[in-house]
N, CA, C and O atoms as a GROMACS GRO file, in nm:
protein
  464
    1UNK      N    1   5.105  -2.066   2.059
    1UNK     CA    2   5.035  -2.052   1.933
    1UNK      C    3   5.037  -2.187   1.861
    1UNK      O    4   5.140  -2.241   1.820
    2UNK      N    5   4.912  -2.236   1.850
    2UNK     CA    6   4.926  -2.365   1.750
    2UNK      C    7   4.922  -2.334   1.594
    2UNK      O    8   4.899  -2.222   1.549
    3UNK      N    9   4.945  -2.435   1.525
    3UNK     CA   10   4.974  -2.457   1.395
    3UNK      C   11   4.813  -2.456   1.296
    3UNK      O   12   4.719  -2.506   1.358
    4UNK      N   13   4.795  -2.427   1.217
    4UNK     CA   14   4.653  -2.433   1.182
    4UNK      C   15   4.686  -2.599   1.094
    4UNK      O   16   4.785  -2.659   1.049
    5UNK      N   17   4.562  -2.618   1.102
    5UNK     CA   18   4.441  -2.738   1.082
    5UNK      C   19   4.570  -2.815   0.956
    5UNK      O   20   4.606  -2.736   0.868
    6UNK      N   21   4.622  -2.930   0.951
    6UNK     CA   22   4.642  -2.981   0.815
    6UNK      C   23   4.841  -2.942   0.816
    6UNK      O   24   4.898  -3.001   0.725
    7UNK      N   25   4.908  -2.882   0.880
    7UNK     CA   26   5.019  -2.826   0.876
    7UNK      C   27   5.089  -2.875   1.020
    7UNK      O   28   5.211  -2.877   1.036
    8UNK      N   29   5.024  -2.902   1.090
    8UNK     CA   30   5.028  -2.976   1.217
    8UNK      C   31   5.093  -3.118   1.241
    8UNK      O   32   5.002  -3.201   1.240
    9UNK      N   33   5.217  -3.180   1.262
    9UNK     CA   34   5.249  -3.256   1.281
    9UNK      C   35   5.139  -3.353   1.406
    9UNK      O   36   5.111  -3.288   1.507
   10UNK      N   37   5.090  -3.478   1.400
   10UNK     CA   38   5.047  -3.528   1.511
   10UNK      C   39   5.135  -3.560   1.639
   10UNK      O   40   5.098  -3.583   1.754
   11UNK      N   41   5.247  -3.556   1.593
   11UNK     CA   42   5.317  -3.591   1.765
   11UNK      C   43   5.406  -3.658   1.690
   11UNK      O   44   5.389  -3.697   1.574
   12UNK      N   45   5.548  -3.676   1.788
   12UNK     CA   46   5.698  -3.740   1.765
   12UNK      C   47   5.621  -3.922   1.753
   12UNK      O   48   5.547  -3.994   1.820
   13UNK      N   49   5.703  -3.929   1.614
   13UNK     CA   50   5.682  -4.112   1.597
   13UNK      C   51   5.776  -4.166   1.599
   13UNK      O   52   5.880  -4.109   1.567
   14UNK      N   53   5.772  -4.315   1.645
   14UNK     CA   54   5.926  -4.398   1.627
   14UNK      C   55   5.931  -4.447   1.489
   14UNK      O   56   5.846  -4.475   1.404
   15UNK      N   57   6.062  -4.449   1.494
   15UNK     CA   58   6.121  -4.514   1.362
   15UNK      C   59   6.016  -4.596   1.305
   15UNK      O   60   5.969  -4.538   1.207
   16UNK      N   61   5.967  -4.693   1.323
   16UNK     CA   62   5.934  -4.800   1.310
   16UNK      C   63   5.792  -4.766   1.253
   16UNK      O   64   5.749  -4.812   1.147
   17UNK      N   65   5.722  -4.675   1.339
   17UNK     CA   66   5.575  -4.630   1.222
   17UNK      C   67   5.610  -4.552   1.105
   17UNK      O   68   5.543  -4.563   1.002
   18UNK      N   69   5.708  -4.476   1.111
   18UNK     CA   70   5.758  -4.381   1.011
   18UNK      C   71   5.789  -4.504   0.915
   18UNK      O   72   5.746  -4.459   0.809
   19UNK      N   73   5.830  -4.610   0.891
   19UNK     CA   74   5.895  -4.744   0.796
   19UNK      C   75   5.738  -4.772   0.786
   19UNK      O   76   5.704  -4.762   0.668
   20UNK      N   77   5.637  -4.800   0.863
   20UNK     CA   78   5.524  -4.894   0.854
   20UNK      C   79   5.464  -4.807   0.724
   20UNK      O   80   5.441  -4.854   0.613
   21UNK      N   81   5.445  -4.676   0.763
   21UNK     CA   82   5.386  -4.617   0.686
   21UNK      C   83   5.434  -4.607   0.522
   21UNK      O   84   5.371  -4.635   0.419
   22UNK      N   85   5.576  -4.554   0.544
   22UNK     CA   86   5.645  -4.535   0.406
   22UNK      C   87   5.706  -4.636   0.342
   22UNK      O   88   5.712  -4.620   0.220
   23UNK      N   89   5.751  -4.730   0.383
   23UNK     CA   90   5.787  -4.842   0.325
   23UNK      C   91   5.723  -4.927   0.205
   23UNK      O   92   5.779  -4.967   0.103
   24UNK      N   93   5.553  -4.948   0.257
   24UNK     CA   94   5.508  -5.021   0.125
   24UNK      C   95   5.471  -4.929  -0.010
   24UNK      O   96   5.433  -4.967  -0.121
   25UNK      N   97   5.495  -4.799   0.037
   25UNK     CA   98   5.466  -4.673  -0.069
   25UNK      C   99   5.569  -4.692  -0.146
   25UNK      O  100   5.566  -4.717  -0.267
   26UNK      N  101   5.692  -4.677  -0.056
   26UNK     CA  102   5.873  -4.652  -0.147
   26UNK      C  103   5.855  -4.772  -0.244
   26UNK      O  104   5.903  -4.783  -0.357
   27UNK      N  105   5.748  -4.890  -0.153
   27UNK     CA  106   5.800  -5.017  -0.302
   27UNK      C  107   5.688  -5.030  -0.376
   27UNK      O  108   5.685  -5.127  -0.451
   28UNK      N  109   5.575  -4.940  -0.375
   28UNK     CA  110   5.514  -4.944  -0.475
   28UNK      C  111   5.573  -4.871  -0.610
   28UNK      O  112   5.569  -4.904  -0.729
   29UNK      N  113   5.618  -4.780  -0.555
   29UNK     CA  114   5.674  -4.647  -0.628
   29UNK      C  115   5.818  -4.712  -0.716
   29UNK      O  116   5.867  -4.654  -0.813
   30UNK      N  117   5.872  -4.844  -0.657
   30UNK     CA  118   5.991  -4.854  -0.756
   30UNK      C  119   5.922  -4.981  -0.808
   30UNK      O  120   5.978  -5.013  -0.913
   31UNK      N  121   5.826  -5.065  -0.778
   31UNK     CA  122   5.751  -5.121  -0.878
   31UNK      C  123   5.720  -5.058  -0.969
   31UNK      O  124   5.756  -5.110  -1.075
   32UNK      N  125   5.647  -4.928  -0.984
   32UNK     CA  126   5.614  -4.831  -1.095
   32UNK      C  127   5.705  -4.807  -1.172
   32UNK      O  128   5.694  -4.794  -1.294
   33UNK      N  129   5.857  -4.795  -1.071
   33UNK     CA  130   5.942  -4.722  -1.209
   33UNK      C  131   5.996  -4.831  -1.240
   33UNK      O  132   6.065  -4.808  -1.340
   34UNK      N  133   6.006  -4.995  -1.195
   34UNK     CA  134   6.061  -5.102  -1.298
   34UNK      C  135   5.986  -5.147  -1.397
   34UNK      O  136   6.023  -5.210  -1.496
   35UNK      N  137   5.814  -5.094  -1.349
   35UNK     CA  138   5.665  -5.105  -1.506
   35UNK      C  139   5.767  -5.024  -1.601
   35UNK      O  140   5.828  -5.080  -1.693
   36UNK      N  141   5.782  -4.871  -1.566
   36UNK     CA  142   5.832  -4.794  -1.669
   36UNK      C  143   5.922  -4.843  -1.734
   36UNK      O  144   5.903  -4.869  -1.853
   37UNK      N  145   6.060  -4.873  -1.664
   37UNK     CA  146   6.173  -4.937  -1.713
   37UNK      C  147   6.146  -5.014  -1.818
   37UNK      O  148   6.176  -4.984  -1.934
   38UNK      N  149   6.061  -5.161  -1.769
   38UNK     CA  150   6.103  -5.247  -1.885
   38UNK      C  151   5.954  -5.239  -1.965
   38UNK      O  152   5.908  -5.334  -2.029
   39UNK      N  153   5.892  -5.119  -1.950
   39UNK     CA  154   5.794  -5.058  -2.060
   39UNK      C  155   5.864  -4.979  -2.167
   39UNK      O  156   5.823  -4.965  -2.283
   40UNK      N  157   5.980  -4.928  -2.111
   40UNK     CA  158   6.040  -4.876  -2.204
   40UNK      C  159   6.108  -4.984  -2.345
   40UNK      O  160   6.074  -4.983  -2.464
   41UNK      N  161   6.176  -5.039  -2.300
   41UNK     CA  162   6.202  -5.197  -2.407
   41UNK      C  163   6.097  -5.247  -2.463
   41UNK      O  164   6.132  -5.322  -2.554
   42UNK      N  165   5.958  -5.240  -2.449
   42UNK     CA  166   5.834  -5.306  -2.509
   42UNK      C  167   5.776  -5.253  -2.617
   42UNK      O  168   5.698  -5.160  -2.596
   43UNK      N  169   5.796  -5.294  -2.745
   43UNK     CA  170   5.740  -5.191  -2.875
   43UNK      C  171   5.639  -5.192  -2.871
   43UNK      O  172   5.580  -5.293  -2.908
   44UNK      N  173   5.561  -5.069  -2.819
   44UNK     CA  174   5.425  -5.070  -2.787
   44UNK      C  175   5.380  -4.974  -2.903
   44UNK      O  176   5.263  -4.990  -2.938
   45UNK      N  177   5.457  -4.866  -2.977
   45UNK     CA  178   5.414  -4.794  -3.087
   45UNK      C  179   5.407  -4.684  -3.047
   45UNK      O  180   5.496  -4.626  -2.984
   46UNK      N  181   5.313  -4.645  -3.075
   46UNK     CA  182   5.192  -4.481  -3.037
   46UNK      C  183   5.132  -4.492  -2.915
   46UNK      O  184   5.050  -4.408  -2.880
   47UNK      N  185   5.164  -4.595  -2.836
   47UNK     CA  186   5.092  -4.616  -2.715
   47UNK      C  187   5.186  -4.604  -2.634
   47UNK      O  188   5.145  -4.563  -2.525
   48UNK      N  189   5.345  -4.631  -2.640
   48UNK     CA  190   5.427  -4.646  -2.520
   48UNK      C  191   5.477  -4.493  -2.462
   48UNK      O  192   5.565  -4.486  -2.377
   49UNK      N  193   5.410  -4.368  -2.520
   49UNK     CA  194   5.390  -4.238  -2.427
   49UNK      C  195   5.248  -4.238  -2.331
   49UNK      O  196   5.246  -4.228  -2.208
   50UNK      N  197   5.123  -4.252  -2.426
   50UNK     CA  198   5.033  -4.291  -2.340
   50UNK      C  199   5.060  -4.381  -2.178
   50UNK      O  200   5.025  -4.351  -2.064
   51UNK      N  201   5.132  -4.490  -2.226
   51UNK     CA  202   5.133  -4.604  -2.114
   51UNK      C  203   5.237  -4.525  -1.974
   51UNK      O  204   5.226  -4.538  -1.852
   52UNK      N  205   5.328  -4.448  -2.052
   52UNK     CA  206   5.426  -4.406  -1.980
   52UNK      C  207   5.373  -4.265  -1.879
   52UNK      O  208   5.402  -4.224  -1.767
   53UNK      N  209   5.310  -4.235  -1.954
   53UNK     CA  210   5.185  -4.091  -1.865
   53UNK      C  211   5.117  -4.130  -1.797
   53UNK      O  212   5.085  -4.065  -1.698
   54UNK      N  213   5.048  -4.292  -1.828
   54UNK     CA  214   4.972  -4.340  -1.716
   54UNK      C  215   4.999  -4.322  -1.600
   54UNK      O  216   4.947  -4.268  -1.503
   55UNK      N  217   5.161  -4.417  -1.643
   55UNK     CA  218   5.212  -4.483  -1.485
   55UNK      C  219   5.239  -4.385  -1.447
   55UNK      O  220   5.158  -4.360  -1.358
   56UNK      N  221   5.341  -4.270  -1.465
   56UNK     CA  222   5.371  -4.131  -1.382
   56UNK      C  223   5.250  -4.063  -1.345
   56UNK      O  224   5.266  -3.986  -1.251
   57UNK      N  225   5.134  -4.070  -1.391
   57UNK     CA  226   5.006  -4.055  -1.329
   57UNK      C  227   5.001  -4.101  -1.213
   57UNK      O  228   5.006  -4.033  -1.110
   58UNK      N  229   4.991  -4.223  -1.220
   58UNK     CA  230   4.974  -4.284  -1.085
   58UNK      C  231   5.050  -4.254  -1.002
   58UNK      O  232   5.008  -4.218  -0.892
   59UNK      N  233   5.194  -4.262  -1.032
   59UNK     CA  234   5.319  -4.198  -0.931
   59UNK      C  235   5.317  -4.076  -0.824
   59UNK      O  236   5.340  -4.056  -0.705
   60UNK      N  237   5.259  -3.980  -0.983
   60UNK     CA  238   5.187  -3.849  -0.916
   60UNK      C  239   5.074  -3.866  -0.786
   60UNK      O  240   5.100  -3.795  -0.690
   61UNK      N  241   4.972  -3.938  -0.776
   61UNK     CA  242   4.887  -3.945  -0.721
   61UNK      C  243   4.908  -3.961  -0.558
   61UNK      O  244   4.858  -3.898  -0.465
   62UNK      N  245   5.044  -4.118  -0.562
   62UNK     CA  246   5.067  -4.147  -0.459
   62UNK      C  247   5.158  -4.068  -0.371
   62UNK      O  248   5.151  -4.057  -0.248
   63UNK      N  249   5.250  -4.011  -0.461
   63UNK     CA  250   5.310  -3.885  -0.381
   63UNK      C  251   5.246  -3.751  -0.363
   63UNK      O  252   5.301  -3.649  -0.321
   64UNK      N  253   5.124  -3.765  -0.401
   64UNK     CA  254   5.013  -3.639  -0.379
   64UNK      C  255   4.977  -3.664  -0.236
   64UNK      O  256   4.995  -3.595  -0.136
   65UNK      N  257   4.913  -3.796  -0.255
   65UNK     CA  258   4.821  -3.826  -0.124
   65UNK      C  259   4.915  -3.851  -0.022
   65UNK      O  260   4.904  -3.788   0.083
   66UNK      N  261   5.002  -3.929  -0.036
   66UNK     CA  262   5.099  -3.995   0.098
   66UNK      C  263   5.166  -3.891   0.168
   66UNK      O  264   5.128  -3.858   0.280
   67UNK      N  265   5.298  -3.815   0.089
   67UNK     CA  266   5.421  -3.762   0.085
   67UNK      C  267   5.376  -3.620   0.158
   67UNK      O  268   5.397  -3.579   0.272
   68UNK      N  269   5.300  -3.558   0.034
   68UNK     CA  270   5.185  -3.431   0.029
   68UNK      C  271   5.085  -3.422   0.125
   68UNK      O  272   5.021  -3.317   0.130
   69UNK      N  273   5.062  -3.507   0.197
   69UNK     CA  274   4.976  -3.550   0.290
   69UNK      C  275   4.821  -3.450   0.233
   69UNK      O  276   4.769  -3.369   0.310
   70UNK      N  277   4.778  -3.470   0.122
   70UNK     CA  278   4.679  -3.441   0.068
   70UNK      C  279   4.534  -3.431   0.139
   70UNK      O  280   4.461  -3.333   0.153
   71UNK      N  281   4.515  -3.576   0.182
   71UNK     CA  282   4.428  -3.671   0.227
   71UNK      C  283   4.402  -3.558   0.383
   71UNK      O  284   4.284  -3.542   0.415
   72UNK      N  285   4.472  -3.512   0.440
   72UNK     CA  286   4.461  -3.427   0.543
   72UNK      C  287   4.458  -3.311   0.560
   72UNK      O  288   4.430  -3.254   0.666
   73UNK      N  289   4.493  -3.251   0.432
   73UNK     CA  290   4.530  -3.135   0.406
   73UNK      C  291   4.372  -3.036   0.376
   73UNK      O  292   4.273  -3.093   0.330
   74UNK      N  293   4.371  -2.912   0.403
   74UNK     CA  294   4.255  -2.797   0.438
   74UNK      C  295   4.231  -2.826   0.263
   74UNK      O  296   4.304  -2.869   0.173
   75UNK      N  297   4.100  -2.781   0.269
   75UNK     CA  298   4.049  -2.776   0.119
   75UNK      C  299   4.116  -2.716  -0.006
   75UNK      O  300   4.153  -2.762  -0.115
   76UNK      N  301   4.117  -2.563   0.072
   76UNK     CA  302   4.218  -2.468  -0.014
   76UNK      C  303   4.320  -2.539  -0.111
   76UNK      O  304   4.333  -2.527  -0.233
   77UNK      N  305   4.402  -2.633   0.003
   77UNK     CA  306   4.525  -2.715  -0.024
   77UNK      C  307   4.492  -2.801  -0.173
   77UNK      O  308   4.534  -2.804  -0.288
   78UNK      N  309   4.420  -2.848  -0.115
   78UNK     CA  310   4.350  -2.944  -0.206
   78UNK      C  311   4.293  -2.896  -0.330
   78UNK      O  312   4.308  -2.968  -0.429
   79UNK      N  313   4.230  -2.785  -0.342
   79UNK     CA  314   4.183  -2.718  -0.467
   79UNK      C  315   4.277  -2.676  -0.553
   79UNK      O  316   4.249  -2.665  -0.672
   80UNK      N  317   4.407  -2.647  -0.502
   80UNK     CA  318   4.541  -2.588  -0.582
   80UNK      C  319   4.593  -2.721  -0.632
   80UNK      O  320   4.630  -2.740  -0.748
   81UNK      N  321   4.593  -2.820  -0.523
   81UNK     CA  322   4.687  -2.922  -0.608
   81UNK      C  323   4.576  -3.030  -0.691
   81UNK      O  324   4.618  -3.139  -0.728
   82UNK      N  325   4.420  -2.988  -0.719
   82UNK     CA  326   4.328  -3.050  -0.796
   82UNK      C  327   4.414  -3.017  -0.906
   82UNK      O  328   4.500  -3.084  -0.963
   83UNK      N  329   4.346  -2.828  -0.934
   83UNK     CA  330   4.430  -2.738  -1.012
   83UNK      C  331   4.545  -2.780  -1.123
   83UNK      O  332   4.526  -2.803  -1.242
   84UNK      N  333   4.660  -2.785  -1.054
   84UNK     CA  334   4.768  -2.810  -1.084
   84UNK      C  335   4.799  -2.969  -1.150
   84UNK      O  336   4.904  -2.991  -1.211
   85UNK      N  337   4.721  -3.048  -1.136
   85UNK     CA  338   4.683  -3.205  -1.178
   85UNK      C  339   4.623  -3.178  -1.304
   85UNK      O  340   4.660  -3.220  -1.414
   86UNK      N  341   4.490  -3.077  -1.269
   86UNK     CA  342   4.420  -3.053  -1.411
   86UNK      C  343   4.526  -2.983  -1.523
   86UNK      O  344   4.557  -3.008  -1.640
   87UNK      N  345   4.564  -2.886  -1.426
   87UNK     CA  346   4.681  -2.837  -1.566
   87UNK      C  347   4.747  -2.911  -1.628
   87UNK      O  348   4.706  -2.946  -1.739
   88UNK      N  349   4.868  -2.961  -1.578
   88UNK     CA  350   4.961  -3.074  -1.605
   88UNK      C  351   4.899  -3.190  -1.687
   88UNK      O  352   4.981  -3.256  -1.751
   89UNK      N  353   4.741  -3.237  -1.698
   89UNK     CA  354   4.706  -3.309  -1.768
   89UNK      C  355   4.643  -3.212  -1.855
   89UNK      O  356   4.561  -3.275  -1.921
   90UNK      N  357   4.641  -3.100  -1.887
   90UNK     CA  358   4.612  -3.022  -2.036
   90UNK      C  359   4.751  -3.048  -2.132
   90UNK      O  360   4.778  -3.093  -2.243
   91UNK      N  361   4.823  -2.983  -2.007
   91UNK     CA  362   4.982  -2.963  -2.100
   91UNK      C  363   4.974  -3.099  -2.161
   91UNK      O  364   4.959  -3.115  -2.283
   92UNK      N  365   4.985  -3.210  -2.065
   92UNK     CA  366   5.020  -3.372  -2.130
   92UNK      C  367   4.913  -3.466  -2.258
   92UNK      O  368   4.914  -3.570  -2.324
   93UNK      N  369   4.831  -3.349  -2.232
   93UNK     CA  370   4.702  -3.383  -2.334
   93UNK      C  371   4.747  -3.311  -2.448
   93UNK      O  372   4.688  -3.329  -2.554
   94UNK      N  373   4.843  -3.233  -2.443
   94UNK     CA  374   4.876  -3.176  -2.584
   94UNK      C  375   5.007  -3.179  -2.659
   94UNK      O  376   5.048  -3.150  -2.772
   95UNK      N  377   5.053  -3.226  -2.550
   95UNK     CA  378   5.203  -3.303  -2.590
   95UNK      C  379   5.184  -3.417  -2.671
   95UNK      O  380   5.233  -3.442  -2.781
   96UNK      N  381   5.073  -3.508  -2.572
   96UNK     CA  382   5.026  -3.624  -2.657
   96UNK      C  383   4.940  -3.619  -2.799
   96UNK      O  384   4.939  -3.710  -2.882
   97UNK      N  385   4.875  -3.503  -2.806
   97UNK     CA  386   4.810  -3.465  -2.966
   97UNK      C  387   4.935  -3.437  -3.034
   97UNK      O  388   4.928  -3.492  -3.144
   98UNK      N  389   5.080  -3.358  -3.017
   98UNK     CA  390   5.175  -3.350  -3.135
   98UNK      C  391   5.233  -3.450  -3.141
   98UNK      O  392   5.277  -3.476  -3.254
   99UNK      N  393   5.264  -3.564  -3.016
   99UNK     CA  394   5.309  -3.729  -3.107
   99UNK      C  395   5.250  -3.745  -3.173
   99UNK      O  396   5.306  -3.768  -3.280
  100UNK      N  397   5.107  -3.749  -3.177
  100UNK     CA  398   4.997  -3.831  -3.274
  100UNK      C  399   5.007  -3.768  -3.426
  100UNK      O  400   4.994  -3.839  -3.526
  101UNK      N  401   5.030  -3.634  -3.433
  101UNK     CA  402   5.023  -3.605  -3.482
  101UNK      C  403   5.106  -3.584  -3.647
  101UNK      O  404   5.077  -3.560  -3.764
  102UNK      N  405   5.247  -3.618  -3.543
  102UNK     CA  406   5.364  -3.593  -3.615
  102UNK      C  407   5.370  -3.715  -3.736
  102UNK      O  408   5.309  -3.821  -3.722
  103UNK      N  409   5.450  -3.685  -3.854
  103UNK     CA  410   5.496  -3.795  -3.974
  103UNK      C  411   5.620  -3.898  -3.898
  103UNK      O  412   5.708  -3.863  -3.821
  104UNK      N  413   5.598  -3.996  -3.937
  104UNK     CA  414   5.709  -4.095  -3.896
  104UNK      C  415   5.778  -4.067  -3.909
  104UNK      O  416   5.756  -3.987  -4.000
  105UNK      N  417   5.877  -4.064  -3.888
  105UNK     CA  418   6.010  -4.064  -3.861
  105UNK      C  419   6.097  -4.174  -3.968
  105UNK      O  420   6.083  -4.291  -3.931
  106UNK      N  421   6.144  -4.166  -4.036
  106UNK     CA  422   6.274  -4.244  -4.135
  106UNK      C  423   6.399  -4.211  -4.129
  106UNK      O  424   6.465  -4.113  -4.094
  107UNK      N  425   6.424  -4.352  -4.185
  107UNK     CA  426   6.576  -4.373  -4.148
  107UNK      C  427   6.659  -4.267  -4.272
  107UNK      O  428   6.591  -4.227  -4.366
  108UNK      N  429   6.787  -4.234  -4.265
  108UNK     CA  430   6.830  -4.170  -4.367
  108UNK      C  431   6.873  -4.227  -4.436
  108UNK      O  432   6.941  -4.322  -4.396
  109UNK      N  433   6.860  -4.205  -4.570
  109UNK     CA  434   6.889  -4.246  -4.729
  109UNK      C  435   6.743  -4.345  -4.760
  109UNK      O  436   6.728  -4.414  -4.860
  110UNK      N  437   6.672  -4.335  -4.680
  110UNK     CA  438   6.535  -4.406  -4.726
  110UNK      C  439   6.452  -4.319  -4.801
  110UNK      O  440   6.470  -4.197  -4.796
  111UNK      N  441   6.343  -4.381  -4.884
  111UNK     CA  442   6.239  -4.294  -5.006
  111UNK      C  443   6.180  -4.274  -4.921
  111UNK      O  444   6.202  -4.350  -4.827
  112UNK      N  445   6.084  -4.178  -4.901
  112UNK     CA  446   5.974  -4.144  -4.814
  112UNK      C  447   5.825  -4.201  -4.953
  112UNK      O  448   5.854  -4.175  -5.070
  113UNK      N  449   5.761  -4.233  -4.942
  113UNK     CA  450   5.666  -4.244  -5.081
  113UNK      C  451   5.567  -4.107  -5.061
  113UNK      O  452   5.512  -4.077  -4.955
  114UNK      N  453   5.560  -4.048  -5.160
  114UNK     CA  454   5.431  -3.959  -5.226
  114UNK      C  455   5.344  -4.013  -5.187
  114UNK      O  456   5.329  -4.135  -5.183
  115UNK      N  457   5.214  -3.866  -5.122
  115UNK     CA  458   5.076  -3.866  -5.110
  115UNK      C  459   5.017  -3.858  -5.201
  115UNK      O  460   4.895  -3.848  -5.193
  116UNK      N  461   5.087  -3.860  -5.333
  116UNK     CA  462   4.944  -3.799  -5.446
  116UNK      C  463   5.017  -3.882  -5.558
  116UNK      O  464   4.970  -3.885  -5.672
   0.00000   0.00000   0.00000
């Protein structure tokens, strides 16, 4: 009995393609998280959640396609984890409307000044 379409390993690999393949991914992926890192130290404002959703965006993507083996994967596959991208960017689309949304934040024993 074979394996259906997409779930199917192609055949035993040596070490060495298994590194070819995953290797420049693993160092894209900790390039991304040293962007994040020293994005985090950068007073970017109201933008350094935006910037930070980006990059885990992207993160997401590459461990979609690579890891997830997406790119090979039966449609079905693919329609759930569209899906699930679209969701996750509603939720993060509305996380990001209550930062925006929210009053600054002050230090304690500071005046806040009157709107009126």
């Amino acid at each position: 009995m074979t394996a259906p379409h997409g779930l199917a390993e192609a055949g035993p690999r040596s070490t060495r393609d298994i590194l070819r393949a995953t290797l420049p991914l693993w160092l894209a992926l900790m390039l991304l998280l040293a962007a994040t890192l020293g994005l985090a130290y950068v007073p970017l404002g109201r933008w350094s959640a935006a910037v930070a959703f980006g990059i885990s965006g992207v993160k997401t993507v590459l461990i979609g396609v690579f890891f997830m083996k997406l790119r090979d994967a039966i449609p079905l596959v693919r329609i759930a984890a569209c899906a699930t991208m679209l969701w996750l960017a509603f939720l993060f689309l509305l996380t990001f409307a209550d930062l925006l949304t929210r009053a600054p934040l002050t230090q304690p024993g500071t005046i806040v000044p009157s709107m009126g």
